[in-house]
DRENPA-3360 file (N, C-alpha, C; in nm, 2 decimals, always signed):
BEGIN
1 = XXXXXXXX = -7.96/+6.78/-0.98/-7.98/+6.65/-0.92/-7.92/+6.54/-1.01 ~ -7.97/+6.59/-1.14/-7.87/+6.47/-1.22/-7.73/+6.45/-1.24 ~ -7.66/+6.56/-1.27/-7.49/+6.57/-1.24/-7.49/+6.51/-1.11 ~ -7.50/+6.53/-0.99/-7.48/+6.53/-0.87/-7.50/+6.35/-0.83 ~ -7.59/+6.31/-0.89/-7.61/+6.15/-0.90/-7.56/+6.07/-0.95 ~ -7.49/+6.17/-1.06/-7.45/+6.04/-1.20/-7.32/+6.04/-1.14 ~ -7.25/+6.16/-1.05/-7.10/+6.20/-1.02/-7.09/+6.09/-0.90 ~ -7.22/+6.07/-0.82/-7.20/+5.95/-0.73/-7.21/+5.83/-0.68;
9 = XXXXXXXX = -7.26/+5.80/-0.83/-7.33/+5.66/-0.82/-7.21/+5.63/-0.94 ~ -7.15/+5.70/-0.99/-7.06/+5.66/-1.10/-6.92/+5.62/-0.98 ~ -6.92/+5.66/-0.85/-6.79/+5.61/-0.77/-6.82/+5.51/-0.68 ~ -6.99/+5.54/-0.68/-7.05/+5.42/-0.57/-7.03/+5.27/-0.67 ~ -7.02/+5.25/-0.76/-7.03/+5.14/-0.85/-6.87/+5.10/-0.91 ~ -6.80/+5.22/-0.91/-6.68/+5.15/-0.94/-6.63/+5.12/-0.79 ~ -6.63/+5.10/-0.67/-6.64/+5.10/-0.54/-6.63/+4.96/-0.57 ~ -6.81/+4.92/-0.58/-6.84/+4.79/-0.56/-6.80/+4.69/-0.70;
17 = XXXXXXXX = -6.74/+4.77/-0.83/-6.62/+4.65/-0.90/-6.52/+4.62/-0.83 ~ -6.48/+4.68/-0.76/-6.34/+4.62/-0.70/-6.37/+4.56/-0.58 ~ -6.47/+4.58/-0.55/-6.52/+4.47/-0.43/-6.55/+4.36/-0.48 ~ -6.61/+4.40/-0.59/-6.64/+4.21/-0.67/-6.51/+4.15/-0.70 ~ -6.43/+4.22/-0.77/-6.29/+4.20/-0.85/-6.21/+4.13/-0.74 ~ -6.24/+4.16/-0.62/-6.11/+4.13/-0.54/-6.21/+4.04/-0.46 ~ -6.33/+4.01/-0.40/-6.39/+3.85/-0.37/-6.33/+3.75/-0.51 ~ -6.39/+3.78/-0.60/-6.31/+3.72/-0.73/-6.18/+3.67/-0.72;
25 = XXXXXXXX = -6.13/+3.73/-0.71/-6.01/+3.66/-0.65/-5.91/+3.57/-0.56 ~ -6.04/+3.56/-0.50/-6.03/+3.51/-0.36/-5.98/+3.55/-0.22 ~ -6.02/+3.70/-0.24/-6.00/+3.75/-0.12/-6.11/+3.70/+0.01 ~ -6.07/+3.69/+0.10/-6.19/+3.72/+0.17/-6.29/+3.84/+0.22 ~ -6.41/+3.81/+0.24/-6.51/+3.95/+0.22/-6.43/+4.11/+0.32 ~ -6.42/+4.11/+0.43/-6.36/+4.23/+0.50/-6.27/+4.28/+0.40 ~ -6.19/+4.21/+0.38/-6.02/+4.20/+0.33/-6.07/+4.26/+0.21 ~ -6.12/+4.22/+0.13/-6.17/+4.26/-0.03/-6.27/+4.45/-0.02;
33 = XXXXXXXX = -6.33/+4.45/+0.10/-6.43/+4.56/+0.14/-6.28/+4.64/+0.16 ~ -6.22/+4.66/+0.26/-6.08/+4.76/+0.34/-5.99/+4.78/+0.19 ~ -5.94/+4.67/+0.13/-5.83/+4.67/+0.00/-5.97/+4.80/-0.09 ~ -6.05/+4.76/-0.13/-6.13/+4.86/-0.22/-6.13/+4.98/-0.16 ~ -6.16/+4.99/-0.03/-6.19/+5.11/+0.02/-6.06/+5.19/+0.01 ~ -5.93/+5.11/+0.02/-5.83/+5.19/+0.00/-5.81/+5.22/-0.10 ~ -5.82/+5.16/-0.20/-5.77/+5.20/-0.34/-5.86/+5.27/-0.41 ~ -5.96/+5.30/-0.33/-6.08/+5.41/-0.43/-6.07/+5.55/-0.36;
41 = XXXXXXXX = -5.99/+5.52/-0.23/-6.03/+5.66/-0.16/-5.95/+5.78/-0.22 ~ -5.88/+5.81/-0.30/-5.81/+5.92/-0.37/-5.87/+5.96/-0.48 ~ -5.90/+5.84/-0.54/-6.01/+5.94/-0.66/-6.12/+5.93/-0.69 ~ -6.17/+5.88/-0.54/-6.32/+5.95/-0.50/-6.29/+6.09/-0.44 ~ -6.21/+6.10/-0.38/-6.18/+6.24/-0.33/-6.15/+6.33/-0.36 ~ -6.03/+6.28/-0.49/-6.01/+6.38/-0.59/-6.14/+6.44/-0.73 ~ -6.15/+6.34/-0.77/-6.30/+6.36/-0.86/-6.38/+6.46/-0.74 ~ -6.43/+6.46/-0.67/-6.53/+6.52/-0.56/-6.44/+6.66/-0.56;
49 = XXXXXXXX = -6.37/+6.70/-0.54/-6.25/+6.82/-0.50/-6.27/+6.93/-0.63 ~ -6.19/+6.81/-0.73/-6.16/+6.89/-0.87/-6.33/+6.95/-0.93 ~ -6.41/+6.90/-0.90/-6.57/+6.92/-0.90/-6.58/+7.03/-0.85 ~ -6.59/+7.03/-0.73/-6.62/+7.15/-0.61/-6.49/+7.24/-0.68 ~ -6.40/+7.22/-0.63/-6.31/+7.35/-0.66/-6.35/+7.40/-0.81 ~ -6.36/+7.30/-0.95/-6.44/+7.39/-1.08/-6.56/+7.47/-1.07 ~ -6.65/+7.45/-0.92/-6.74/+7.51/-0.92/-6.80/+7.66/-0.79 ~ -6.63/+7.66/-0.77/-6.63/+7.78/-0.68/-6.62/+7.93/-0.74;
57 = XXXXXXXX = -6.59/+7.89/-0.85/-6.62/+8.05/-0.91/-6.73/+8.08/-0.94 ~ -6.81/+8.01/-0.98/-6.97/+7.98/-1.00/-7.03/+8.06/-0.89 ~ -6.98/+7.95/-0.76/-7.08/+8.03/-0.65/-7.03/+8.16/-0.60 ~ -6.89/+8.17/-0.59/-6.83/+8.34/-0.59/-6.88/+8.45/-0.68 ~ -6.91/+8.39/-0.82/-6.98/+8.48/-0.92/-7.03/+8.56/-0.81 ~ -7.09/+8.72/-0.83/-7.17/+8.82/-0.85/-7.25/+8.85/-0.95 ~ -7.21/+8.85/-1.10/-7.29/+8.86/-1.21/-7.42/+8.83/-1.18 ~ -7.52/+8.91/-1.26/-7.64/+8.88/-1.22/-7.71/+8.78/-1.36;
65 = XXXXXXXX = -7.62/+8.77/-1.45/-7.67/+8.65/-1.51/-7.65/+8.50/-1.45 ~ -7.51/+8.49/-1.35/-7.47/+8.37/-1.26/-7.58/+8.37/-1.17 ~ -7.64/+8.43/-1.14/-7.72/+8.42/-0.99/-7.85/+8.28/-0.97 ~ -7.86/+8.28/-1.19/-7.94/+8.18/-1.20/-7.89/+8.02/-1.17 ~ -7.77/+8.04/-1.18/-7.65/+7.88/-1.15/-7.63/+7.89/-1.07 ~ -7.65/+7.96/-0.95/-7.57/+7.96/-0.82/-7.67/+7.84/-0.77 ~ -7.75/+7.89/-0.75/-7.82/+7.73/-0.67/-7.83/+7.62/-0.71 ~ -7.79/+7.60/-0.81/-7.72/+7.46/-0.90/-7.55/+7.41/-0.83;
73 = XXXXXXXX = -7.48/+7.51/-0.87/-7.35/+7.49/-0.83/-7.35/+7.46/-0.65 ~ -7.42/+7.52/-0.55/-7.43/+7.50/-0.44/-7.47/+7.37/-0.39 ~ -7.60/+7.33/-0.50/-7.65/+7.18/-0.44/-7.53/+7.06/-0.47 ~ -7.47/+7.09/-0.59/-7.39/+7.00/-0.68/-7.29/+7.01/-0.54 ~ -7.21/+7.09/-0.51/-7.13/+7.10/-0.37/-7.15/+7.01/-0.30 ~ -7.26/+7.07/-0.22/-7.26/+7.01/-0.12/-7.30/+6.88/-0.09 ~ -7.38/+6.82/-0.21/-7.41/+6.72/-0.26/-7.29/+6.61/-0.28 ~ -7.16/+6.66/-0.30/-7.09/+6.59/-0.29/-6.94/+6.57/-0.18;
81 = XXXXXXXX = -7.01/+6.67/-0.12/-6.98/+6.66/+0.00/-7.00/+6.49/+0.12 ~ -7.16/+6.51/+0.07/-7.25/+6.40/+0.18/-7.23/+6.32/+0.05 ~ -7.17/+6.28/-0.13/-7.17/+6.16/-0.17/-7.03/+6.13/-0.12 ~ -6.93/+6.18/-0.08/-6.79/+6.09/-0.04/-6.82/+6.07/+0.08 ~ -6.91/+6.08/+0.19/-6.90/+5.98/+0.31/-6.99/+5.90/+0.27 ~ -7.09/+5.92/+0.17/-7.16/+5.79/+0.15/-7.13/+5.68/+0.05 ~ -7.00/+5.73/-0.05/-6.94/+5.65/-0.14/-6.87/+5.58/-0.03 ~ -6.78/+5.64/+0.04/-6.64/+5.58/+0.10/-6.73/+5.50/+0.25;
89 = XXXXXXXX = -6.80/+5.53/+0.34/-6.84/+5.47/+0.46/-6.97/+5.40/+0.38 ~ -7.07/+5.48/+0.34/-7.24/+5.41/+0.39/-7.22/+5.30/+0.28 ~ -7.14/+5.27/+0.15/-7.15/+5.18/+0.06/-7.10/+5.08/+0.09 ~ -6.99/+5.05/+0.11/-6.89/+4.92/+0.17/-6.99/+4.87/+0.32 ~ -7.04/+4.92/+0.43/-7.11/+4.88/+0.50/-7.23/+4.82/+0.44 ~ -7.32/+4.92/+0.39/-7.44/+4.83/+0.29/-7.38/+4.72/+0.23 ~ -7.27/+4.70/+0.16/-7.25/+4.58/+0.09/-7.24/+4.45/+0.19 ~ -7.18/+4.48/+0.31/-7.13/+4.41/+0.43/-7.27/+4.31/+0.42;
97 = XXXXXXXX = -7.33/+4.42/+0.46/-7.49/+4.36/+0.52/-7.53/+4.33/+0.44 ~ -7.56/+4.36/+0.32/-7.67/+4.28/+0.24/-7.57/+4.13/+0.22 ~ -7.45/+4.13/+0.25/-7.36/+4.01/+0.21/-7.43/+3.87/+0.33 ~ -7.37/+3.93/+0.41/-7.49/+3.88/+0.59/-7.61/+3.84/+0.52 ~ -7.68/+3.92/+0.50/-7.87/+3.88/+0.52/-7.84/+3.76/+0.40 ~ -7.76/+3.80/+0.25/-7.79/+3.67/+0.20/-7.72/+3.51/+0.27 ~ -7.59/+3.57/+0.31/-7.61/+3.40/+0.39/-7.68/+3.35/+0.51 ~ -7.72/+3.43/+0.57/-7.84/+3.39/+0.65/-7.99/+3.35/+0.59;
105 = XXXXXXXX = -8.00/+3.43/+0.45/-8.11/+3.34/+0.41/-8.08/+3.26/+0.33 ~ -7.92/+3.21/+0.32/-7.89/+3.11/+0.25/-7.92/+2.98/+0.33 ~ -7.90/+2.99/+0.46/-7.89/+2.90/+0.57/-8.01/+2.88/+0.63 ~ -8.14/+2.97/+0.59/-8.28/+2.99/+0.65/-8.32/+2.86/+0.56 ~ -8.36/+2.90/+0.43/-8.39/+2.84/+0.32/-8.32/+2.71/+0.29 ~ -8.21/+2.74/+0.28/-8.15/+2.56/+0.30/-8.03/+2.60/+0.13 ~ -8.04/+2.69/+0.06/-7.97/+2.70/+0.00/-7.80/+2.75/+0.02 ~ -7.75/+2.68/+0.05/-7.59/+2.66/+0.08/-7.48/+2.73/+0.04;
% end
């Protein structure tokens, strides 16, 4: 669980520097969310791949000393399977919305 976290929250966070980097800039928000999303999607995908594919011999092993890794290398998999739709889709949408809720409680509140 820890490899599998640190491998996705380490893409989910460089994600949202370039979303900062590029509002920073003066992009506007969609425009700065779509430009990130493109320029992260190859080596989130690649990092995720080169991962899984280093860990297919693992779960191919037979050895009966491997047998004890196998259900490590399987979670780590698949695990990153469901972190590249949640780095690449469920992240940039969360950012969307929490961007929303705060100017609407900017505008609830009175702070501008």
């Amino acid at each position: 669980m820890l490899a599998l976290s640190g491998i996705v929250v380490n893409d989910s966070l460089i994600l949202i520097d370039f979303i900062n980097r590029a509002i920073r800039d003066g992009r506007p928000l969609e425009e700065a969310v779509e430009a990130s999303g493109k320029s992260r999607f190859r080596p989130v995908i690649l990092t995720s791949m080169t991962t899984i594919a280093g860990l297919m011999p693992l779960m191919l092993e037979r050895n009966f000393q491997a047998q004890f890794l196998i259900p490590m290398a399987v979670s780590i998999t698949f695990g990153l399977l469901v972190g590249i739709v949640l780095t690449l889709l469920l992240v940039p949408v969360l950012y969307m919305i929490i961007e929303d809720l705060t100017r609407i409680s900017a505008r609830l509140f009175g702070r501008v």
